[in-house]
C-alpha positions in Angstrom: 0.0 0.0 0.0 2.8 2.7 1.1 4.0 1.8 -2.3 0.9 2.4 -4.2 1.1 5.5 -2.3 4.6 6.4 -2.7 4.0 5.6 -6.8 1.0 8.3 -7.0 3.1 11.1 -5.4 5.6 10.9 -8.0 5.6 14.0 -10.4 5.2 11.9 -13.3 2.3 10.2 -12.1 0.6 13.4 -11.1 0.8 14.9 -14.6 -0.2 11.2 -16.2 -3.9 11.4 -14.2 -4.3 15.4 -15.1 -3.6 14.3 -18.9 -6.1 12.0 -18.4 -8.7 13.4 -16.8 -8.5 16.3 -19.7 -8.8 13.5 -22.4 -11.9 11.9 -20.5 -14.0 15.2 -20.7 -13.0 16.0 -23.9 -14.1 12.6 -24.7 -17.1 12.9 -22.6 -18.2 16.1 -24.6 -17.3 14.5 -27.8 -20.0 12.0 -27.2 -22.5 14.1 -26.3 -22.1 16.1 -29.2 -22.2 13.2 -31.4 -24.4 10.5 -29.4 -27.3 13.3 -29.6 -27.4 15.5 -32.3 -26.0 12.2 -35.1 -28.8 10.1 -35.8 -28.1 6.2 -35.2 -29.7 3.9 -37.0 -31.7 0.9 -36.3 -32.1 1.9 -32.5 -35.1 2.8 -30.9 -35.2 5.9 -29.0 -35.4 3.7 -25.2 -32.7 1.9 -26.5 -30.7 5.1 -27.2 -31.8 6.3 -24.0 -30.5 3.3 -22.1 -26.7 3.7 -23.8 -26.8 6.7 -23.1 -27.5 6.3 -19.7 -24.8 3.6 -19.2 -22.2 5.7 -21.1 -23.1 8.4 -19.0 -22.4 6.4 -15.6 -19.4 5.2 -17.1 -17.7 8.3 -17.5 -18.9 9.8 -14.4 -17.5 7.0 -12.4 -14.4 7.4 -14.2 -14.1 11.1 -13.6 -14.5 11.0 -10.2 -12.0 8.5 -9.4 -9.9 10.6 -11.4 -10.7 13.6 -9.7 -10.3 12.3 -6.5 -7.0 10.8 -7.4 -5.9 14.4 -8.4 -7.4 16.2 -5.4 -5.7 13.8 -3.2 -2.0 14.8 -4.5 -2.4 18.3 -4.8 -3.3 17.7 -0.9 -0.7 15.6 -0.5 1.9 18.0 -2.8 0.9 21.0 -1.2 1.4 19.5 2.1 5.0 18.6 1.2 6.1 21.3 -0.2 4.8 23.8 3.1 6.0 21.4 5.6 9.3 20.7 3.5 11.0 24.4 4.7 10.0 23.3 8.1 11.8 19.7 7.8 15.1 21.1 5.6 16.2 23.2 9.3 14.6 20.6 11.8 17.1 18.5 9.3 20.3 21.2 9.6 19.6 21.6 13.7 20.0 17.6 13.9 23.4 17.8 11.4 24.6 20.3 14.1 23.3 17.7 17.1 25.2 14.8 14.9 28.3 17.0 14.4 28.8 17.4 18.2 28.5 13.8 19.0 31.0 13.1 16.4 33.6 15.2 17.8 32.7 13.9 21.0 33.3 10.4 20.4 34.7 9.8 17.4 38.6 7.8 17.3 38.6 8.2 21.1 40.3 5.3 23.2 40.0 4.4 26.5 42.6 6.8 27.5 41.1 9.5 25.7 38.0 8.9 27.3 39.6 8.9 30.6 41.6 11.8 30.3 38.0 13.7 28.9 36.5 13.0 32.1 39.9 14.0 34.1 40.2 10.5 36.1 43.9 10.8 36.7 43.4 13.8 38.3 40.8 12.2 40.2 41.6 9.3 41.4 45.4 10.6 42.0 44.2 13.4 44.1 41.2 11.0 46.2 44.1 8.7 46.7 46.1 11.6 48.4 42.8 12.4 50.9 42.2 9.0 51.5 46.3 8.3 52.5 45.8 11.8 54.6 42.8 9.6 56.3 45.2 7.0 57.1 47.8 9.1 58.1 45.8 10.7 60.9 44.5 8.0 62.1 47.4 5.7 63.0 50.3 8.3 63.0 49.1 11.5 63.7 51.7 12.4 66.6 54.6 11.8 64.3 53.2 13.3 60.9 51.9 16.8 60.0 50.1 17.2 57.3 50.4 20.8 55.1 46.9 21.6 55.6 47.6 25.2 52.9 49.0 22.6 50.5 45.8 20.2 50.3 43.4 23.7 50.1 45.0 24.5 47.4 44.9 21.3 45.8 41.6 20.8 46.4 40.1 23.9 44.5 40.4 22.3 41.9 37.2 20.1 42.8 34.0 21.4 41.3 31.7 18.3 43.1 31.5 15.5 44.7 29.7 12.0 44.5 28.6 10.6 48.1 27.3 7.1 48.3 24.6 6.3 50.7 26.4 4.5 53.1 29.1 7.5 53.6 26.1 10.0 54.1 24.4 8.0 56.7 27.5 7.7 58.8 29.0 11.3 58.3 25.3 13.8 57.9 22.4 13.8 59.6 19.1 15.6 59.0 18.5 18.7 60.9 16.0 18.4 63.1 13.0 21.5 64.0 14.4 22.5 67.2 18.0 23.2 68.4 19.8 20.0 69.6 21.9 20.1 73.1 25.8 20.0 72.5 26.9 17.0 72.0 29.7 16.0 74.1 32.9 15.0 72.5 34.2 11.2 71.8 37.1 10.6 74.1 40.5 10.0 71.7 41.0 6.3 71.1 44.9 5.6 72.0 44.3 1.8 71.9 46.3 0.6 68.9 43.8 -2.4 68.7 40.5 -0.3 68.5 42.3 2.1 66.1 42.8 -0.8 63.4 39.5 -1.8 64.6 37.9 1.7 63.7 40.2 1.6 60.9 38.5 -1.2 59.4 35.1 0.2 59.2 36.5 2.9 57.0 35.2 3.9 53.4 36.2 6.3 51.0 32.2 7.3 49.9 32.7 10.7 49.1 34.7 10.9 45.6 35.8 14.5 44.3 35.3 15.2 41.0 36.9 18.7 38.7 35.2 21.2 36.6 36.3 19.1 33.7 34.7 16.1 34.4 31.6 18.3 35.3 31.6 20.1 32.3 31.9 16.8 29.8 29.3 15.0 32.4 26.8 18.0 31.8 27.6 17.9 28.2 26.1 14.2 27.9 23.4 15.3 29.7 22.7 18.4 27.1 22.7 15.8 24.0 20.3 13.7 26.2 17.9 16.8 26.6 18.0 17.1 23.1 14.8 16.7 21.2 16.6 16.2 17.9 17.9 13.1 18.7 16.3 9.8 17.8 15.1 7.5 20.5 17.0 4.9 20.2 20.5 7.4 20.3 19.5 8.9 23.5 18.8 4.7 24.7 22.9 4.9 23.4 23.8 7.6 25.7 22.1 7.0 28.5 24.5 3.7 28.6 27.5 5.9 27.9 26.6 7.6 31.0 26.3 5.1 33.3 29.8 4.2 32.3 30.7 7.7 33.6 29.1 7.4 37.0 29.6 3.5 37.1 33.5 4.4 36.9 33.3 7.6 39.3 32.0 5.6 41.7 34.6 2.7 41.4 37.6 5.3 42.0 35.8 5.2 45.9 35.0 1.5 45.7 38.8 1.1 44.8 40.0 3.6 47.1 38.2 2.1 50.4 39.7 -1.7 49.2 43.1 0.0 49.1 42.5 1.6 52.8 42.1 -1.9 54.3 45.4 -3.1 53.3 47.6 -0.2 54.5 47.9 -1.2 57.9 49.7 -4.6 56.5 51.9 -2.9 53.6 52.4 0.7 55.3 52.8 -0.4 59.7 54.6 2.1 60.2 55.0 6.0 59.8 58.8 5.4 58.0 57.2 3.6 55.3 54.8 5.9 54.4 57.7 6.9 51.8 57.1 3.8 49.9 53.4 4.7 48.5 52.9 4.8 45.6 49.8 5.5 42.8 50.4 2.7 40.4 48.8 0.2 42.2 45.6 2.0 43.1 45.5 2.8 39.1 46.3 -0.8 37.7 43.3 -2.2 40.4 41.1 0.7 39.0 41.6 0.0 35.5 40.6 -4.0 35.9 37.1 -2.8 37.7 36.6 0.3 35.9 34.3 -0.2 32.7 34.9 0.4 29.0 34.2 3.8 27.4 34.5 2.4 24.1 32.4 -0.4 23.7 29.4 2.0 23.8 31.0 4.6 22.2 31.4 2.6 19.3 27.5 1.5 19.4 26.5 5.3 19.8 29.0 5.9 16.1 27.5 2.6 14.5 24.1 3.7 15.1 25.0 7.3 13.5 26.7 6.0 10.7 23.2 3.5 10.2 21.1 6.9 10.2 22.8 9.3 8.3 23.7 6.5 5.5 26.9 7.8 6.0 28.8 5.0 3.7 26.0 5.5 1.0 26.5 8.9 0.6 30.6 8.0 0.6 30.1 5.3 -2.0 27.8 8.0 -4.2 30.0 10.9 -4.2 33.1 8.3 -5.0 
């Protein structure tokens, strides 16, 4: 049927039915002229009548299929060509949307995506806080941290991710009246509750920078986008979750690290042996890929705009 259709709307077709409707009332008038003013022969005047008639019914059946036919496409034309200006920028607004995307994602890596989303930076510079943690909990008569030094390291945060878990056990809810001062925790000297303490520890709140924010956000705008099919936004919505899936596995990382400092690091003199490359190599086996759906989100782009097609056609 869509083919049928398809096949009428074509310009040829069009000008076919208009030729023909012109020939079937020229046709139609040609009879008349000639069915009732010519005298035929051996036919009664009922019988004439009756021909007539039929001839008649013939025609006008014809003519108004024909008509219709034509009234429908004009419709159908004139349709087109107002909503056409409409579609051709809708069309250039969704080129632009495409372009972006392609920027975004095409011939990225893995660590092209990681360094979009700054999680060197990050996880380097969590790493640091959690170690600081660590530091003041088990040595923090023989170390000093540079408390100017870490303020200015940490401007360079723009956010943070807390997981439930960390909120629960560091914030409460304010409640509608003024709560009594609470009376400070005696300091635990104990070496044994310390490691005990030590061992409920976890690294829930993870820091993110502006650049990870801003490239974060900027998923988020193509997600908003109205432009964008469906089953693309479907695409980046998985491509997100990588994001946040991976942000939060820098604190998942981070907190497993924590518990085996008291074995590797006992004492305050081998605090010089810490190192990153560790924490990075344990990330990067948890962590998810980037580019698996990255390359879905490019395949599926490449599947609408024909892309290859219009390669092979201009070749």
């Amino acid at each position: 049927m869509k083919e049928f259709i398809s096949k009428l709307e074509s310009s040829q077709t069009f000008k076919a039915l208009a030729i023909i409707l012109v020939i079937l009332l020229c046709a139609y008038v040609t009879f008349l002229i000639f069915f009732e003013l010519i005298p035929i022969r051996n036919l009664s005047i009922k019988e004439k009548a009756d021909i007539a008639s039929t001839i008649k019914n013939i025609f006008h059946t014809l003519f108004f299929i024909i008509t219709s036919c034509v009234a429908v496409l004009s419709y159908r034309q004139a349709k087109e060509t107002l909503f056409n200006p409409i579609r051709t920028e809708i069309f250039k607004l969704q080129i632009s949307e495409f372009e972006k995307l392609l920027l975004f994602f095409q011939n990225k890596t893995e660590t092209d995506f990681s360094k979009i989303f700054d999680m060197n930076t990050i996880l380097n510079t969590n790493a640091i806080l959690m170690i600081d943690d660590y530091v003041m909990t088990f040595f923090k008569d023989e170390a000093k941290i540079d408390i100017e030094a870490r303020k200015e390291m940490t401007k360079i945060f723009h956010g943070a991710v807390v997981s439930e878990e960390f909120m629960l056990a560091n914030f409460s809810s304010p409640d509608y009246h003024e709560k009594p001062n609470k009376p400070e925790k005696p300091e635990i000297k104990n070496p044994a509750l310390i490691l005990k303490k030590w061992q409920n520890y976890k690294y829930g709140k993870i820091n993110f920078t502006k650049e990870f924010s801003d490239n974060d956000a900027l998923i988020s705008e193509f997600l908003a986008s109205p432009l964008l099919p469906t089953e693309l936004k479907e695409l980046l919505s998985d491509f997100h979750k990588v994001v946040h899936e991976n942000l939060s596995t820098a604190g998942e990382v981070l907190t497993e690290v924590s518990q085996e400092l008291p074995e590797k690091i006992p004492n305050f003199d081998s605090l010089e042996d810490i190192g990153f490359s560790g924490i990075w190599n344990r990330y990067n086996r948890k962590s998810k890929s980037y580019e698996e759906p990255a390359k879905e989100i490019l395949s599926f782009i490449n599947r609408y705009l024909k892309i290859e097609k219009l390669i092979e056609a201009s070749t």
